[in-house]
N, C-alpha and C positions, 0 to 999 in steps of 0.2 A: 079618610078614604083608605081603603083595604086594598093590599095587592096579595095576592096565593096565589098560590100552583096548589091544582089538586091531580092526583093520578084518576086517571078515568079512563077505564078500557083502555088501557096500557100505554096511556097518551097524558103527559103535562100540559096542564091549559094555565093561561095567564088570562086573568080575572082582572077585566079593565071596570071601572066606572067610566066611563066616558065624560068628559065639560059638557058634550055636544055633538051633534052631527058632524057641525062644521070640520071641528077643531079634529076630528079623524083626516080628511082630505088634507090636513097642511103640515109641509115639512121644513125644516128650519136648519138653516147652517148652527146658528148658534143663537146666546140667550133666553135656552129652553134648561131644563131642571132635569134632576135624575132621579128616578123610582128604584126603589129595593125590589126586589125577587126574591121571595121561598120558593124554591123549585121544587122542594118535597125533601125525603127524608130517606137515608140510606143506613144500612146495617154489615157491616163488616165479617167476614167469617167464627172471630171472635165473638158474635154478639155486642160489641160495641156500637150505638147509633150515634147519628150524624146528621144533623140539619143542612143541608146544600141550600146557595144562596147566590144569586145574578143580583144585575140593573139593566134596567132601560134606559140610556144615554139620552133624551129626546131630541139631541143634536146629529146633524150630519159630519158637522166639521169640531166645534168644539170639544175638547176637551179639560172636563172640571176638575178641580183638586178640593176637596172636603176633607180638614184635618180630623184627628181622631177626636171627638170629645162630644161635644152635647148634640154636636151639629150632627156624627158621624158615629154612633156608638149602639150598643145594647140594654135593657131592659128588661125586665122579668121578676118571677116569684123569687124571693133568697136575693142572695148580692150575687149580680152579673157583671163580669168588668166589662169596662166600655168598647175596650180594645180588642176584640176576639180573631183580631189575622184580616180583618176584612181591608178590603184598598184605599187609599186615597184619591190617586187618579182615575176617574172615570173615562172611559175610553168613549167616542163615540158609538150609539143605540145599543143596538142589545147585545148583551155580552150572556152566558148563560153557565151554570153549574161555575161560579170564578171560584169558590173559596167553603170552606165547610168547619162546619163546629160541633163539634162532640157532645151531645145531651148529657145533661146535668144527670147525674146518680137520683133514680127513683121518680125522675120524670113519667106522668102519664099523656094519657090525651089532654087533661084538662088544661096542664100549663102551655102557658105560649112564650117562645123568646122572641120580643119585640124587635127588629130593625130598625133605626129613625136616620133618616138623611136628606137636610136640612139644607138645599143649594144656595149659591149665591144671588138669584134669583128671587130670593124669598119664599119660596114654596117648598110644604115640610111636605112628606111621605114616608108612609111604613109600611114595614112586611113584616105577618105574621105567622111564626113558625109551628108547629105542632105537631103530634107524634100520632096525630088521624092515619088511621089506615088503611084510606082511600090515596093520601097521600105519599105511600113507600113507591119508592123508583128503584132502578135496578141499570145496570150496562145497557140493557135493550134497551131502556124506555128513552135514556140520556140519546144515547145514538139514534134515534128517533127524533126526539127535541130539537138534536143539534142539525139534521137534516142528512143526515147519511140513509135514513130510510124513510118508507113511506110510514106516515102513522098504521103501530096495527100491524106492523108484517114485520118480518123475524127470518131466519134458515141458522140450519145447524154453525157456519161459516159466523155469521155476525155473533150469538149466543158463546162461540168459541174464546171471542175477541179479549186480549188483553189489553189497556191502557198502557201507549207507549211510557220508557224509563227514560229518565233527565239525569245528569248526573253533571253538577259545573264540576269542569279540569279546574285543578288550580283551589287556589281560596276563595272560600264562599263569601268573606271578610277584605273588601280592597280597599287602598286610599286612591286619590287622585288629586290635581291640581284644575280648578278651571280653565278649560280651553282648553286640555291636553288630553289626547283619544288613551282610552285606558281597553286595554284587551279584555275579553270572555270569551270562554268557549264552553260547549258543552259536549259530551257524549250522550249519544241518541242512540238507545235500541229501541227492539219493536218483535211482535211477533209476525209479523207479513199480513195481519189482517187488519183490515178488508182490504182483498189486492188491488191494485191499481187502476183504475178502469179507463182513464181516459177521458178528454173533455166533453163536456157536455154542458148542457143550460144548467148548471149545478145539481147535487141530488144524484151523482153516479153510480151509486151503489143498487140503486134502483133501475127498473126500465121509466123513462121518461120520453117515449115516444107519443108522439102527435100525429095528428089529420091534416091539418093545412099542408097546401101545396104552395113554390113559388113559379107564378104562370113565365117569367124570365127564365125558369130554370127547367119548362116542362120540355118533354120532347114527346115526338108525333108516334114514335113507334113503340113506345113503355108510358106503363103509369107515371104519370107527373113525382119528378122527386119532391121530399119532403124537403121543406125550409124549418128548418130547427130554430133560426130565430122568432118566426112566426107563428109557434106554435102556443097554444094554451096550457094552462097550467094545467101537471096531469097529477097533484100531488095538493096535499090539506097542508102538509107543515112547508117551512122554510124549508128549499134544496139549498144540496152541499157538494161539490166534485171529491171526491175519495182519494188520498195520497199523502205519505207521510212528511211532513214536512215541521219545521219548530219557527214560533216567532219572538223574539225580541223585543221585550215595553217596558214600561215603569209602571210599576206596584204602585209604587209609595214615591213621594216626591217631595220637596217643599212647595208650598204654593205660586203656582206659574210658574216656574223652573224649567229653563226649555232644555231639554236631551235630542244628540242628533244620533242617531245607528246607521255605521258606513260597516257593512248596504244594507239600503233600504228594506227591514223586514217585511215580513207578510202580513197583513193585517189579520190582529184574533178574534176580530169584532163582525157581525155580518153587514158587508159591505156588499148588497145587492148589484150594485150597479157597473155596466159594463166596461171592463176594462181596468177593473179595480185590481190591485193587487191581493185579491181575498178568495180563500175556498166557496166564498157562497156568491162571487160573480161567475156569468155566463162563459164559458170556455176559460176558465181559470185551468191551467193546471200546476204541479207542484213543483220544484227544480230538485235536479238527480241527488241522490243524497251521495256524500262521499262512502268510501269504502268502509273506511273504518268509521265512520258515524260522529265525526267531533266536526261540529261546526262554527267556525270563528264568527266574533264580530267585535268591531270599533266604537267606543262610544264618548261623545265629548258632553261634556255637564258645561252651562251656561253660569249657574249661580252656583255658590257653595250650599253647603247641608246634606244630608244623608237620605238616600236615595236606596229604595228597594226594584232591583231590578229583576224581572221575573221569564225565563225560558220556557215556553210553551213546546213543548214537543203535542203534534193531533195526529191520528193517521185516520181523519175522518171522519170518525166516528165516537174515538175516546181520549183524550187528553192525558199527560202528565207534566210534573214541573220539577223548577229548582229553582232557589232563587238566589241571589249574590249580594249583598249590600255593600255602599258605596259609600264612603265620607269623605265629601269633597271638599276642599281649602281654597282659598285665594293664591 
């Protein structure tokens, strides 16, 4: 089975096989598998390119760790090392643009860098990468993807947009003791785009207005107000509420290894569902960011081993990181 992204009319498609009819309609807490993503392919001011690459989690709830090697590695023309930066812990469902890899010197279209990742579940999947160029993406298209816009639409304001900066205070290099909350922080800039907008059914950066009315809420002397939860979907891609904000997870982990973050970050993963603590639930909005932009957090490790912890700084539309490693002892 094949997973791509191809760019098409200025939109990433993820290219399902399907099992079945069925097996579209069912959602699972856990003991489902994880699928690789080519998201497509990017190119630097330098002319340097770049393979960009996600998963689909097929989990609600769970979370997998696949260590790096046959289970969890790369492939290709020439010698490819196994290891190219990509994650261990799979977050729950779709996570998109996590991680990128630099095209080998005098790559064309014809080679491909293989993805393989091999769950615990027994089911193997790969993503096939390639330098087609149907498949180059850009700021707009990502921001797009990720649901800050509608597929297809653009203004001078989004094309502007830079990718917020991460920057960990402190050592990128920590030790710690199991059981014992070990500090991070980061500084977070940002250029102000896309501004703020405010909650909504996710997707702020757009208009996402509706037709339905709620007959509880109409009155006899004006048009019946709109009920924003009842409305239908006015958009092709996944929405996203717009606001800058950074979240806290593990990269890398040792297998099952439980990590606890005091407080509870924001989930980077799209968590549809209402109420969630995530950009792409319904009235999600962001918390104020401090002045000066550094924002702490606690973290206690359950097992020893060495742990890649990773700060998402999004402002909605484009992400940036830093990450910190941790080696933890008894």
């Amino acid at each position: 089975m094949k997973f791509k992204f191809a760019a098409v009319l200025g939109a990433a498609l993820w290219l399902l096989a399907p099992s079945g009819a069925g097996a579209q309609s069912l959602s699972y807490n856990s003991g489902q598998n994880v699928a690789p993503g080519y998201e497509g392919w990017e190119e630097d001011a330098d002319g340097t390119k770049y393979f960009l690459f996600g998963y689909m989690n097929r989990n609600w709830e769970e979370e997998l760790d696949i260590p790096v090697g046959p289970d969890n590695g790369f492939s290709g023309p020439g010698t490819i090392a196994a290891d190219l930066g990509q994650p261990t812990r799979f977050l729950p469902r779709r996570n998109r643009f996590v991680f990128r890899v630099k095209v080998p010197a005098g790559w064309t279209e014809k080679e491909e860098l293989i993805w393989t990742l091999a769950s615990p579940n027994g089911k193997t999947e790969k993503a096939w990468a390639s330098l087609r160029v149907d498949y180059k993406v850009d700021d707009v298209v990502k921001a797009s993807e990720t649901g800050a816009l509608g597929a297809g639409s653009s203004s001078p304001e989004v094309r502007a947009n830079k990718p917020p900066v991460v920057k960990v205070q402190g050592n990128s290099a920590l030790t710690a003791k199991v059981g014992q909350p070990v500090s991070v922080a980061s500084l977070v800039t940002d250029d102000g785009i896309p501004k703020f907008r405010g909650a909504g059914l996710a997707g702020a950066a757009v208009s996402n207005r509706g037709t339905r009315t709620d007959s509880a809420v109409a009155t006899t002397d004006a048009a019946p107000r709109a009920n924003r939860a009842m409305q239908p979907p006015a958009r092709a891609t996944v929405g996203k509420n717009v606001g800058l904000h950074i979240s806290w997870f593990v990269y890398r982990s040792p297998t099952g290894a439980s990590v606890t973050f005091d407080p509870i970050q924001i989930k980077p993963w799209e968590d549809t569902r209402t109420g969630a603590n995530s950009p792409w639930a319904p009235l999600w909005t962001p918390p104020a960011m401090p002045k000066d932009g550094i924002i702490p957090a606690k973290v206690v490790f359950a097992e020893p081993g060495t742990y890649i912890l990773r700060g998402l700084a999004d402002d909605g539309a484009l992400t940036g990181f830093d990450d910190v490693t941790v080696t933890v002892t008894k």
